[in-house]
PDB file with one MODEL, atoms N, CA, C and O in Angstrom:
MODEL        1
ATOM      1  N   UNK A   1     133.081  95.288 -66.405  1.00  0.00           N
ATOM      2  CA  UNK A   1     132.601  96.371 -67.240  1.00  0.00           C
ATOM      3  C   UNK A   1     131.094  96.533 -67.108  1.00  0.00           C
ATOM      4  O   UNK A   1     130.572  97.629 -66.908  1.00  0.00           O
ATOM      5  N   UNK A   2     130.581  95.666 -67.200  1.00  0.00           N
ATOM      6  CA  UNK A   2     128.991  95.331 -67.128  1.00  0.00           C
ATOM      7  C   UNK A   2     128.307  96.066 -65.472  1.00  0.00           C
ATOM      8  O   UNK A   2     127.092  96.253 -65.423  1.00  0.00           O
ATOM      9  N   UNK A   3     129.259  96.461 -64.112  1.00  0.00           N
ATOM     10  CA  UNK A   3     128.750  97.062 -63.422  1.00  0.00           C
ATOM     11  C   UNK A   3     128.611  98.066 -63.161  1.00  0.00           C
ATOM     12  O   UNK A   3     127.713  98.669 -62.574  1.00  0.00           O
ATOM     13  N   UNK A   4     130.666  98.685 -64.131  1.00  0.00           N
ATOM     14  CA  UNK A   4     130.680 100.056 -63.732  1.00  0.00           C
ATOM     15  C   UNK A   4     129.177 100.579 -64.947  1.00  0.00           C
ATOM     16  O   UNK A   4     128.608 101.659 -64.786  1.00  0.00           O
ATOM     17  N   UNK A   5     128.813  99.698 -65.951  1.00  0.00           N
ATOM     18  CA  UNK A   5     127.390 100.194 -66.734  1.00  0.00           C
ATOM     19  C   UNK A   5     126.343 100.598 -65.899  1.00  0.00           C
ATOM     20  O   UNK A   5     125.773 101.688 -65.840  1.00  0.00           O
ATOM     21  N   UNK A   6     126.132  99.344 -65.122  1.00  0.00           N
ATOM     22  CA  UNK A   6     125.184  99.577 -64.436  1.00  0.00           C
ATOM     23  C   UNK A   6     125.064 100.320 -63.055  1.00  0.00           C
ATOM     24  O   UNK A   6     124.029 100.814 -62.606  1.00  0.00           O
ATOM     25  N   UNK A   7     126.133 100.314 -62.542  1.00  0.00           N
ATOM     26  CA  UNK A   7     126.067 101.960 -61.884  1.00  0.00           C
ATOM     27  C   UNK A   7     125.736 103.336 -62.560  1.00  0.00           C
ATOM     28  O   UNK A   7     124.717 103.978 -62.307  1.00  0.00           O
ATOM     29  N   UNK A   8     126.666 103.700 -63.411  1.00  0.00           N
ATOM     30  CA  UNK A   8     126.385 104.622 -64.598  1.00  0.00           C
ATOM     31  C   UNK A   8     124.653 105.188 -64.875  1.00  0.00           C
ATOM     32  O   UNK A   8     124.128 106.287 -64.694  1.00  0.00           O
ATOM     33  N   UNK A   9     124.121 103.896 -65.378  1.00  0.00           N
ATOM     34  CA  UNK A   9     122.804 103.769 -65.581  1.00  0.00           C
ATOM     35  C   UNK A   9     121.713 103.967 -64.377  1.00  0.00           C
ATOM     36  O   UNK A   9     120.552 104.261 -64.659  1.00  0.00           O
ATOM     37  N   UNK A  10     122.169 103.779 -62.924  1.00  0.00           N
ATOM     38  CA  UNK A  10     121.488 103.968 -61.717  1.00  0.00           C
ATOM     39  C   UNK A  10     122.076 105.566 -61.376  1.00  0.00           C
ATOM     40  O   UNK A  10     121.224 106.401 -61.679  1.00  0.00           O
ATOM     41  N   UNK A  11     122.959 105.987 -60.983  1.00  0.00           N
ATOM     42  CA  UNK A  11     123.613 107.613 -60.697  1.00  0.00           C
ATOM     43  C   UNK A  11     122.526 108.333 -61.917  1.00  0.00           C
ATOM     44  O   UNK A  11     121.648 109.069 -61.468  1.00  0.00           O
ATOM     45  N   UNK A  12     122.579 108.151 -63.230  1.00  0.00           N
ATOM     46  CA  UNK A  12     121.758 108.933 -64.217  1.00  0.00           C
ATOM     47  C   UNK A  12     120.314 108.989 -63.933  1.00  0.00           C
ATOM     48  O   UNK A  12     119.583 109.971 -64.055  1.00  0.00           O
ATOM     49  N   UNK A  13     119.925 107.518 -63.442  1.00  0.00           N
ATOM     50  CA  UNK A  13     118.494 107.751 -63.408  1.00  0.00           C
ATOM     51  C   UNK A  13     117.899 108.761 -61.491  1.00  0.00           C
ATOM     52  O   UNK A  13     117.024 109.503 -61.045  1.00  0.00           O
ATOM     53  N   UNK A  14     118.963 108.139 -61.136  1.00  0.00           N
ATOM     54  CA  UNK A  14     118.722 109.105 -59.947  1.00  0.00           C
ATOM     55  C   UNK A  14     118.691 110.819 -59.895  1.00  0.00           C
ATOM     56  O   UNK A  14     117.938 111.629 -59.353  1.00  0.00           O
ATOM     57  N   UNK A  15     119.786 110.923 -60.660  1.00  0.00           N
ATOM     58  CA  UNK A  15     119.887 112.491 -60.969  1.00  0.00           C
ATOM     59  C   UNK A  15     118.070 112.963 -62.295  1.00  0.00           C
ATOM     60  O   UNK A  15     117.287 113.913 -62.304  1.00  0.00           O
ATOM     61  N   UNK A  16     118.114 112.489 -62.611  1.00  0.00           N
ATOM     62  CA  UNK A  16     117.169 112.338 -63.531  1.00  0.00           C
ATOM     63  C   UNK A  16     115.318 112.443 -62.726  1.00  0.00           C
ATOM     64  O   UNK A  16     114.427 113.284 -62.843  1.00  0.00           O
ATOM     65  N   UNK A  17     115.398 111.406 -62.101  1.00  0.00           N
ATOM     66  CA  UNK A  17     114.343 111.341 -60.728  1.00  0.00           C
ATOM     67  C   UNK A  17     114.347 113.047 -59.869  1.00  0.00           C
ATOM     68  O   UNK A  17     113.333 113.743 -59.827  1.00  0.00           O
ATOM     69  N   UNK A  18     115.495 113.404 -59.340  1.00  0.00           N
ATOM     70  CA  UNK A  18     115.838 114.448 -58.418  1.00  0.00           C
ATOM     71  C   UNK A  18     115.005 115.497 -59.226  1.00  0.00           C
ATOM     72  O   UNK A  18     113.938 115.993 -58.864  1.00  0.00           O
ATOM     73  N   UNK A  19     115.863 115.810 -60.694  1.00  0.00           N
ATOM     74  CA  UNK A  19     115.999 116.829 -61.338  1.00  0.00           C
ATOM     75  C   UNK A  19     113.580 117.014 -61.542  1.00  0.00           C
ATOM     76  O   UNK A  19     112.922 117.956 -61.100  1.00  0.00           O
ATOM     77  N   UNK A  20     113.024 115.800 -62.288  1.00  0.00           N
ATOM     78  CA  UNK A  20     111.181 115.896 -61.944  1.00  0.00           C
ATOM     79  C   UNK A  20     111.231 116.021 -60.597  1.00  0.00           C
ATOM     80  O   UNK A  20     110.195 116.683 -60.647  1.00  0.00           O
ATOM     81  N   UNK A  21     111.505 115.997 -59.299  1.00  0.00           N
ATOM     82  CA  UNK A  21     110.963 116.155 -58.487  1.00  0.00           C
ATOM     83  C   UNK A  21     110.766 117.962 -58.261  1.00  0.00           C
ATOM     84  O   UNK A  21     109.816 118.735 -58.139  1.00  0.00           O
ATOM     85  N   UNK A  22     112.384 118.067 -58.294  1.00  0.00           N
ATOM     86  CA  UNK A  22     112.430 119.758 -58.035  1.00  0.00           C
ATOM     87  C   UNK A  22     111.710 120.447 -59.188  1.00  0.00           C
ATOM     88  O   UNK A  22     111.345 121.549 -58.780  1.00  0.00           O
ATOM     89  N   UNK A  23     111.342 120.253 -60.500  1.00  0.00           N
ATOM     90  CA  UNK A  23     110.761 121.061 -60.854  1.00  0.00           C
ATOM     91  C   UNK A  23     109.205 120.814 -60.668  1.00  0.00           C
ATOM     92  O   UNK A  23     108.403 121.745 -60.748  1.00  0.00           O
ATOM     93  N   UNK A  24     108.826 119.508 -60.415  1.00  0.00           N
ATOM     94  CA  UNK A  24     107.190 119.136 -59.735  1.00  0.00           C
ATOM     95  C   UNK A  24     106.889 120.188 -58.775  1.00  0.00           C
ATOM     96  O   UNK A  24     105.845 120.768 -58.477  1.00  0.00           O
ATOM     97  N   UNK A  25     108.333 120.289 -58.297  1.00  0.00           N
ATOM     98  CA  UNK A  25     108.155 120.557 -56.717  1.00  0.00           C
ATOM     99  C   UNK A  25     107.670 122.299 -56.598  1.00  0.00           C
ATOM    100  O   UNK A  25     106.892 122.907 -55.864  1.00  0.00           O
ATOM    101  N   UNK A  26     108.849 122.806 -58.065  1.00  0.00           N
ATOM    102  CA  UNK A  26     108.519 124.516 -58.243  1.00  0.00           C
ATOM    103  C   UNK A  26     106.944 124.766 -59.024  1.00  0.00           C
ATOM    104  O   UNK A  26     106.199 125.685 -58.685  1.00  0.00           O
ATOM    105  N   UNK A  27     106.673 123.959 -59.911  1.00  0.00           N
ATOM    106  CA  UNK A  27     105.591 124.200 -61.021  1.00  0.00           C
ATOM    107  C   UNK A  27     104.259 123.955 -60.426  1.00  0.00           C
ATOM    108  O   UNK A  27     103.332 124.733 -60.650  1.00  0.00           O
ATOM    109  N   UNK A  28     104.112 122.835 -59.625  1.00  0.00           N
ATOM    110  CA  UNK A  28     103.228 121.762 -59.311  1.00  0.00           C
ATOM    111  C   UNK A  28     102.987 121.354 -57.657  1.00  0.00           C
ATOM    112  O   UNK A  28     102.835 120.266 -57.101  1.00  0.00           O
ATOM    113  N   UNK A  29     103.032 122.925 -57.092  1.00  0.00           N
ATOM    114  CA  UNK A  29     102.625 122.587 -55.872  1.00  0.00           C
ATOM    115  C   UNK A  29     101.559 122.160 -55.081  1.00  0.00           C
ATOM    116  O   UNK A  29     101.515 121.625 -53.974  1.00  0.00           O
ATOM    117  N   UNK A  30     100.982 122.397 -55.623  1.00  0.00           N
ATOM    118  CA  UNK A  30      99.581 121.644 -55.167  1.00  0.00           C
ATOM    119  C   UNK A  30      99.684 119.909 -55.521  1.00  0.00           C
ATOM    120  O   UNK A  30      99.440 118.985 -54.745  1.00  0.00           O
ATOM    121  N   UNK A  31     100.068 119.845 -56.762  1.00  0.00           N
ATOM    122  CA  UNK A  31     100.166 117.923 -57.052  1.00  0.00           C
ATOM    123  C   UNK A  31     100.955 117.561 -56.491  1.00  0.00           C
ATOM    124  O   UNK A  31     100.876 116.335 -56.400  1.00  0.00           O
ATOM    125  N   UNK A  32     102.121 118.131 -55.792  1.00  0.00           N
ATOM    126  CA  UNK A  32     103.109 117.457 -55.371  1.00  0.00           C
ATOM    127  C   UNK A  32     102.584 117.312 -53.675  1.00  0.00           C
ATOM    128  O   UNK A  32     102.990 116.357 -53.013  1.00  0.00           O
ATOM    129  N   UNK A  33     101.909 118.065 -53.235  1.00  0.00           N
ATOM    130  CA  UNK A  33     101.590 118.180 -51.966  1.00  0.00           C
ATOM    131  C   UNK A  33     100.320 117.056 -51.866  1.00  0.00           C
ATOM    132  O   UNK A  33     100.218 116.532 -50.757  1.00  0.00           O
ATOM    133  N   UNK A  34      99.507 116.697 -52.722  1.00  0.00           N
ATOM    134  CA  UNK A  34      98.496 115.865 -52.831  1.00  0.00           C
ATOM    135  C   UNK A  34      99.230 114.584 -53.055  1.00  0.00           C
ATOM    136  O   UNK A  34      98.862 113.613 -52.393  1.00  0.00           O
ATOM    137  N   UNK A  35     100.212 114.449 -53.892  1.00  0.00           N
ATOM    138  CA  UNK A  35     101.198 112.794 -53.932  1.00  0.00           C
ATOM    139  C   UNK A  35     101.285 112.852 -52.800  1.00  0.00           C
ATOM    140  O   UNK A  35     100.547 112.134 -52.126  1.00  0.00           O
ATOM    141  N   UNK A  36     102.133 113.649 -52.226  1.00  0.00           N
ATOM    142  CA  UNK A  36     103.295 112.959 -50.821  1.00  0.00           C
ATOM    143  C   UNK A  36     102.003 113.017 -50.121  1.00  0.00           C
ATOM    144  O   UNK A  36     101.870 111.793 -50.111  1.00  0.00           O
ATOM    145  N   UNK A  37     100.771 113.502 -49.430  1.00  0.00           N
ATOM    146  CA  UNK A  37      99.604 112.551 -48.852  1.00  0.00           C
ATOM    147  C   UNK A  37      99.168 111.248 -49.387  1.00  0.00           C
ATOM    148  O   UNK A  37      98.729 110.278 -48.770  1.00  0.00           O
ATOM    149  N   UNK A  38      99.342 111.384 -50.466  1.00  0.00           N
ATOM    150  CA  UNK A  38      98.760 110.133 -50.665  1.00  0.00           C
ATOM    151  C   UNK A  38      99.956 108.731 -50.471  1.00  0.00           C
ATOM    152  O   UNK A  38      99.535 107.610 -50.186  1.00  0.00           O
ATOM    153  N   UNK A  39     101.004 108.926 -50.611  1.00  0.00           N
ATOM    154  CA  UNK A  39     101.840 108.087 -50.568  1.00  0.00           C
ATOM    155  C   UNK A  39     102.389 107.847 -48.616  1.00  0.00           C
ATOM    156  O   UNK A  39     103.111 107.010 -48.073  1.00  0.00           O
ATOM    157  N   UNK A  40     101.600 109.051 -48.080  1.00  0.00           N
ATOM    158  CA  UNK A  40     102.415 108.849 -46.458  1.00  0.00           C
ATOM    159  C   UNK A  40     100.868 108.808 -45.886  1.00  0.00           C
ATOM    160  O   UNK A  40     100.859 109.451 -44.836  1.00  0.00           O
ATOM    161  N   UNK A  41      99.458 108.249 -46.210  1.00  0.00           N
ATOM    162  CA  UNK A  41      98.338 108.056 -45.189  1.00  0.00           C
ATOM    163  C   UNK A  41      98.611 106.244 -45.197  1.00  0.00           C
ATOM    164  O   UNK A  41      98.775 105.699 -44.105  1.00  0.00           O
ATOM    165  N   UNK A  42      98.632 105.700 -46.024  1.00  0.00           N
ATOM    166  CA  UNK A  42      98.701 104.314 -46.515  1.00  0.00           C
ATOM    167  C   UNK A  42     100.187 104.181 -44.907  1.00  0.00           C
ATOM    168  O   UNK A  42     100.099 103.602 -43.824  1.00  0.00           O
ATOM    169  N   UNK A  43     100.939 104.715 -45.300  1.00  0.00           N
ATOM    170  CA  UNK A  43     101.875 104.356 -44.379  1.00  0.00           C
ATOM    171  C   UNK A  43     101.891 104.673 -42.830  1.00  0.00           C
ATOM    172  O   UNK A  43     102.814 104.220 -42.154  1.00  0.00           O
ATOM    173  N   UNK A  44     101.099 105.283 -42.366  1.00  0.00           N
ATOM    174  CA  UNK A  44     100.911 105.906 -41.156  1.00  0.00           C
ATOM    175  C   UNK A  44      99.620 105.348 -40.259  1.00  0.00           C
ATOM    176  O   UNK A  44      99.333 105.562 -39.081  1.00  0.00           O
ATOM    177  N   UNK A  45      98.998 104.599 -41.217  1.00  0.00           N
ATOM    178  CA  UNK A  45      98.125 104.108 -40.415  1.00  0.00           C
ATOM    179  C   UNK A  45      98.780 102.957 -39.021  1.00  0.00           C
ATOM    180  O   UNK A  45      99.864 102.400 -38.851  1.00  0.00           O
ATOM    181  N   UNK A  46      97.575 102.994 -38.286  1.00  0.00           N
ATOM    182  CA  UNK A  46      97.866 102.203 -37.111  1.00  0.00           C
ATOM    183  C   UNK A  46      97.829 100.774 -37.489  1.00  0.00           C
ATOM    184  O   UNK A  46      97.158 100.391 -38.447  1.00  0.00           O
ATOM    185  N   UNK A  47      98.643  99.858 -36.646  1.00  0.00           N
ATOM    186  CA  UNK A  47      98.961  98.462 -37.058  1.00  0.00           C
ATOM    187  C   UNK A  47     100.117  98.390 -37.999  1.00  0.00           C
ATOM    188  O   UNK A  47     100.639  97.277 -38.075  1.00  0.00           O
ATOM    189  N   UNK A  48     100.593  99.273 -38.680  1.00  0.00           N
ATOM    190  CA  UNK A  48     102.073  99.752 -38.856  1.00  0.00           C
ATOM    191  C   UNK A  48     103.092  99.194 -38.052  1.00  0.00           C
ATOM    192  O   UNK A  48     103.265  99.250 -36.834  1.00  0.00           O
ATOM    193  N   UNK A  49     103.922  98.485 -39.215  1.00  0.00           N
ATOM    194  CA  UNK A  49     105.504  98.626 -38.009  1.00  0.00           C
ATOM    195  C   UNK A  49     105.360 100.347 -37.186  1.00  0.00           C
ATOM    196  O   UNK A  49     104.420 101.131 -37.056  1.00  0.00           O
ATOM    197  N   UNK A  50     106.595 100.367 -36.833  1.00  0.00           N
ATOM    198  CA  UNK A  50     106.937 101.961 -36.137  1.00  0.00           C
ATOM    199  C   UNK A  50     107.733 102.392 -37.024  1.00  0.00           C
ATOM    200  O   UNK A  50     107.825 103.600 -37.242  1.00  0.00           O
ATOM    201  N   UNK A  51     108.758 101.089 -37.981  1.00  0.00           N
ATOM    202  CA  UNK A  51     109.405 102.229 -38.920  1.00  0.00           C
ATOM    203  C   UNK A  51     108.727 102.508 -40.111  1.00  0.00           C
ATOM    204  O   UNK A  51     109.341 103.215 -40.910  1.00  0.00           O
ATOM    205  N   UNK A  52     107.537 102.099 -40.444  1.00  0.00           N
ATOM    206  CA  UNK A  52     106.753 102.306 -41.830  1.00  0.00           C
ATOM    207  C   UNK A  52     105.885 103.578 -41.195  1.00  0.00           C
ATOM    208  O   UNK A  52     105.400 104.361 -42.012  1.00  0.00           O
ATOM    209  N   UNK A  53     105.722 103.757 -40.143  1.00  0.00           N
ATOM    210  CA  UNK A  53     105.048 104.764 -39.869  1.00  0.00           C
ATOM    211  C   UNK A  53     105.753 106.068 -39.769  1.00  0.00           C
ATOM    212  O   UNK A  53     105.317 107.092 -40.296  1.00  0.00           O
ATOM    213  N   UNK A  54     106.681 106.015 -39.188  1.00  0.00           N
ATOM    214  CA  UNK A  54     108.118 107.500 -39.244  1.00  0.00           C
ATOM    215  C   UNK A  54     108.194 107.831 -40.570  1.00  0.00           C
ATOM    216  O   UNK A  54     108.070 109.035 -40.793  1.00  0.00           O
ATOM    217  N   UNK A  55     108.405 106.926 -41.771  1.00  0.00           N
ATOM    218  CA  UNK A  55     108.594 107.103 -42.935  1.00  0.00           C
ATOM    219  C   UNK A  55     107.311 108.112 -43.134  1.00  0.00           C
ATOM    220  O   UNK A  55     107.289 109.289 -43.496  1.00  0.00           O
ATOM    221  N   UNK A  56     106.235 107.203 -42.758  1.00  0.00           N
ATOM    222  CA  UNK A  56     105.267 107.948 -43.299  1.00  0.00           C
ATOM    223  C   UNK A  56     105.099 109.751 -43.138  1.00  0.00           C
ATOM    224  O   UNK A  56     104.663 110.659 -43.845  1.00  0.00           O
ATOM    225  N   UNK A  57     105.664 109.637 -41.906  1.00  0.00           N
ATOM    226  CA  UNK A  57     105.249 110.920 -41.085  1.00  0.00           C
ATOM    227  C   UNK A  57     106.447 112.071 -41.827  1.00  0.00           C
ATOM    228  O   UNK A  57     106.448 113.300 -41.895  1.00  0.00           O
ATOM    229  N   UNK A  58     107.406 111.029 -42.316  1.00  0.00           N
ATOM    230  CA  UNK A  58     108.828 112.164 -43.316  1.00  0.00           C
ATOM    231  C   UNK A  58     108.201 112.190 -44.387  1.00  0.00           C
ATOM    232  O   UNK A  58     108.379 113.291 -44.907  1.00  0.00           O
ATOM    233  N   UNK A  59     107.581 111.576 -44.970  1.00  0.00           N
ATOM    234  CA  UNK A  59     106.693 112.013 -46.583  1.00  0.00           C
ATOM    235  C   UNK A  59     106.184 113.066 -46.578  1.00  0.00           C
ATOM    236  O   UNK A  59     106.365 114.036 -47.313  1.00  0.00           O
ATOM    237  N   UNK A  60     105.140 112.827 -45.255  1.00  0.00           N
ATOM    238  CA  UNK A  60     103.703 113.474 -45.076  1.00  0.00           C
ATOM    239  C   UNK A  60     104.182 114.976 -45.295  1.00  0.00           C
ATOM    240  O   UNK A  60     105.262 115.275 -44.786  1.00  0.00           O
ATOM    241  N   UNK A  61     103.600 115.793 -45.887  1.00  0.00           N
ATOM    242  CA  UNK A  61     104.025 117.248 -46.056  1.00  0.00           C
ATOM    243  C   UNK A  61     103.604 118.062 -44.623  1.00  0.00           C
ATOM    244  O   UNK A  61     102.911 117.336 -43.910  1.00  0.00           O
ATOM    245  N   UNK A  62     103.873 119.453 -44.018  1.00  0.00           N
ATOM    246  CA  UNK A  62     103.964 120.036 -43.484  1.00  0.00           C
ATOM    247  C   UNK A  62     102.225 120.401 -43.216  1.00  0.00           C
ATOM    248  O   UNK A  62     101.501 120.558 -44.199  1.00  0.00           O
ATOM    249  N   UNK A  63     101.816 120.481 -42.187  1.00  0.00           N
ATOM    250  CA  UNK A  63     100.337 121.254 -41.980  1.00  0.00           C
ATOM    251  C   UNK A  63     100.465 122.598 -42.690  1.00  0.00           C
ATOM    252  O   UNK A  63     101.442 123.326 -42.514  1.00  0.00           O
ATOM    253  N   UNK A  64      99.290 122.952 -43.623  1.00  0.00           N
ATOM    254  CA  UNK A  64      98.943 124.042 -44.035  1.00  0.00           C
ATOM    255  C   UNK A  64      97.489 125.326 -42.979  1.00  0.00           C
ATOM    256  O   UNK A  64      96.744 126.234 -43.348  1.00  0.00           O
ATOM    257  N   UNK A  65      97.724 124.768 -41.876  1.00  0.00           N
ATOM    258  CA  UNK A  65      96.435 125.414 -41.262  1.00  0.00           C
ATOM    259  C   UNK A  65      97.000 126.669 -41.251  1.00  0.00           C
ATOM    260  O   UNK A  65      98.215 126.821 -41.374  1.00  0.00           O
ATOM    261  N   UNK A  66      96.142 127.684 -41.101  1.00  0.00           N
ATOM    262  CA  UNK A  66      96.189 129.505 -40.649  1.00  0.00           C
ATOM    263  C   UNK A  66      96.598 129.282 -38.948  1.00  0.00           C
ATOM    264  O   UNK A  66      97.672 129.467 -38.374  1.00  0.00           O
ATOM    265  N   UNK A  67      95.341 128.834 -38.453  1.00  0.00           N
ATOM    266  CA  UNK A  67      95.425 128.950 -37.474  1.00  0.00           C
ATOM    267  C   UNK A  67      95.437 127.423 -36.530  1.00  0.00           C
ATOM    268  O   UNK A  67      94.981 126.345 -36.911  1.00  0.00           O
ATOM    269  N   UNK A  68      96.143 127.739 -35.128  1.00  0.00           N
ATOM    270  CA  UNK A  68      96.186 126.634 -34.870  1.00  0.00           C
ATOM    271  C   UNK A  68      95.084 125.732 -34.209  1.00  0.00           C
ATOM    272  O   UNK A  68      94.424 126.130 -33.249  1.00  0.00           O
ATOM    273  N   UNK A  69      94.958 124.758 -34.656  1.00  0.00           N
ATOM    274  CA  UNK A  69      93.649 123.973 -34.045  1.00  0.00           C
ATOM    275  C   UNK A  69      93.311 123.994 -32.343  1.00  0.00           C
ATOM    276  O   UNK A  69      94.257 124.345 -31.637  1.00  0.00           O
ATOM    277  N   UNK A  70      92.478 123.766 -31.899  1.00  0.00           N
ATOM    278  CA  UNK A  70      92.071 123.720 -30.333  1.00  0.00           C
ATOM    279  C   UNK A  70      93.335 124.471 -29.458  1.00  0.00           C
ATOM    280  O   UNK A  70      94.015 124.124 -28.492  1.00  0.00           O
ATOM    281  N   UNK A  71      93.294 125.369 -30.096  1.00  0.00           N
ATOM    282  CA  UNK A  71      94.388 126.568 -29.354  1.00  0.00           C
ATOM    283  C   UNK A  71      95.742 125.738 -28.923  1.00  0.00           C
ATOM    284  O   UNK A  71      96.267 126.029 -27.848  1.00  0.00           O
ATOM    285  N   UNK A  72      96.201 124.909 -29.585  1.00  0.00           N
ATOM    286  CA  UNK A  72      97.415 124.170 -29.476  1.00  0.00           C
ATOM    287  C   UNK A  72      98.466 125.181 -29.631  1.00  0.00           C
ATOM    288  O   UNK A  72      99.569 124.650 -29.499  1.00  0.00           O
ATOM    289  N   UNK A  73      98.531 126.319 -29.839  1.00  0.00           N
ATOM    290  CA  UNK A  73      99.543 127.353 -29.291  1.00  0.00           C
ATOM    291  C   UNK A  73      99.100 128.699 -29.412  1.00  0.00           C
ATOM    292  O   UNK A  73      97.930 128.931 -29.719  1.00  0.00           O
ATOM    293  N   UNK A  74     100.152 129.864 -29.142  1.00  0.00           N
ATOM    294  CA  UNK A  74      99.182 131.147 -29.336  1.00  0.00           C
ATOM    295  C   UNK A  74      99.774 131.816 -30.900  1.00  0.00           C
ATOM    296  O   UNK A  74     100.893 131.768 -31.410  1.00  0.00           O
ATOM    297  N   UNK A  75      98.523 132.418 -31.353  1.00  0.00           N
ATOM    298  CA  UNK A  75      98.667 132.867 -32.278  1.00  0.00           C
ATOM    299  C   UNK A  75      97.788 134.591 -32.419  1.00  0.00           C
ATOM    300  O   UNK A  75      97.197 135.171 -33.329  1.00  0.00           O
ATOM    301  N   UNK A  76      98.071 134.865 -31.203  1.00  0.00           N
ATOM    302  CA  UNK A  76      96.958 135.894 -30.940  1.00  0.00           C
ATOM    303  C   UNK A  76      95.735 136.038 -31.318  1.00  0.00           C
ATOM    304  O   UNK A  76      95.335 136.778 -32.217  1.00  0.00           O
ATOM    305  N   UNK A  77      95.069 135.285 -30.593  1.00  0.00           N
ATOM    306  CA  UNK A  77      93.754 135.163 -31.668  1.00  0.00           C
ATOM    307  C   UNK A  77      92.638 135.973 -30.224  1.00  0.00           C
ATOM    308  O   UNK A  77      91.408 135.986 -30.253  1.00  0.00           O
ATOM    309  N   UNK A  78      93.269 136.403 -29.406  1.00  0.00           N
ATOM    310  CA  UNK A  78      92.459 136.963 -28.698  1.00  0.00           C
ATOM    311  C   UNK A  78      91.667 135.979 -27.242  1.00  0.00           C
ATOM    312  O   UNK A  78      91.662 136.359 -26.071  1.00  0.00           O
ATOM    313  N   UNK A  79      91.070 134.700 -27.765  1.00  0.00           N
ATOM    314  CA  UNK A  79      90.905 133.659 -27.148  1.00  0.00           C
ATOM    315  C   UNK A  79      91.510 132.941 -25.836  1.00  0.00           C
ATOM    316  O   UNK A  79      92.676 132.552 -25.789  1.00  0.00           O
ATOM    317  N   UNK A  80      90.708 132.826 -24.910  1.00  0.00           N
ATOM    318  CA  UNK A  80      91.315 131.743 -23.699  1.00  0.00           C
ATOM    319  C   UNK A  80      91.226 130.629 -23.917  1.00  0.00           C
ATOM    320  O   UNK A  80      90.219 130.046 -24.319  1.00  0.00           O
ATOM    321  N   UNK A  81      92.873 129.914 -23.547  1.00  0.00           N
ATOM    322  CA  UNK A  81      92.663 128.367 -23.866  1.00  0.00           C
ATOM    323  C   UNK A  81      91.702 128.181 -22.761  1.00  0.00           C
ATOM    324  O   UNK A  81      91.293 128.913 -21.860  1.00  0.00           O
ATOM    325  N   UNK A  82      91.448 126.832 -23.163  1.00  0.00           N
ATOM    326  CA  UNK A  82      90.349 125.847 -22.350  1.00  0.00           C
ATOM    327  C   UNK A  82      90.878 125.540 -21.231  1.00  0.00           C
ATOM    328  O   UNK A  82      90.273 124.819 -20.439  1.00  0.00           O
TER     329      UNK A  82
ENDMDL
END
């Protein structure tokens, strides 16, 4: 009896966890985008296993640039790559 509890008690808190993330995630985009950096640079550094670093790189949120850096693709910007 005491496990099916404590399953019970883990499924709730998980759904519970999910349920703050997605609304962090709608309300609080900017904080939520500043956590998951902060929680995936610590992990990505070099001297890293390789799997603490993948993790890191699935945290890490998506690049927000306009444009792409050192013409790493085209974006019509008019410009000849190098």
């Amino acid at each position: 009896m005491k496990a099916a509890l404590a399953i019970q008690y883990a499924v709730i808190a998980l759904a519970v966890l999910l349920s703050a993330w997605v609304v962090m995630k709608k309300q609080f985009p900017q904080a939520t985008r500043r956590l998951r950096v902060a929680m995936a640079v610590p992990l990505i550094r070099d001297g890293r296993p390789r799997w603490l670093r993948s993790m890191g790189r699935r945290i890490a949120p998506a690049s927000t640039q306009e444009a792409d850096s050192a013409c790493g693709g085209c974006n019509n910007c008019g410009s000849e790559k190098p």
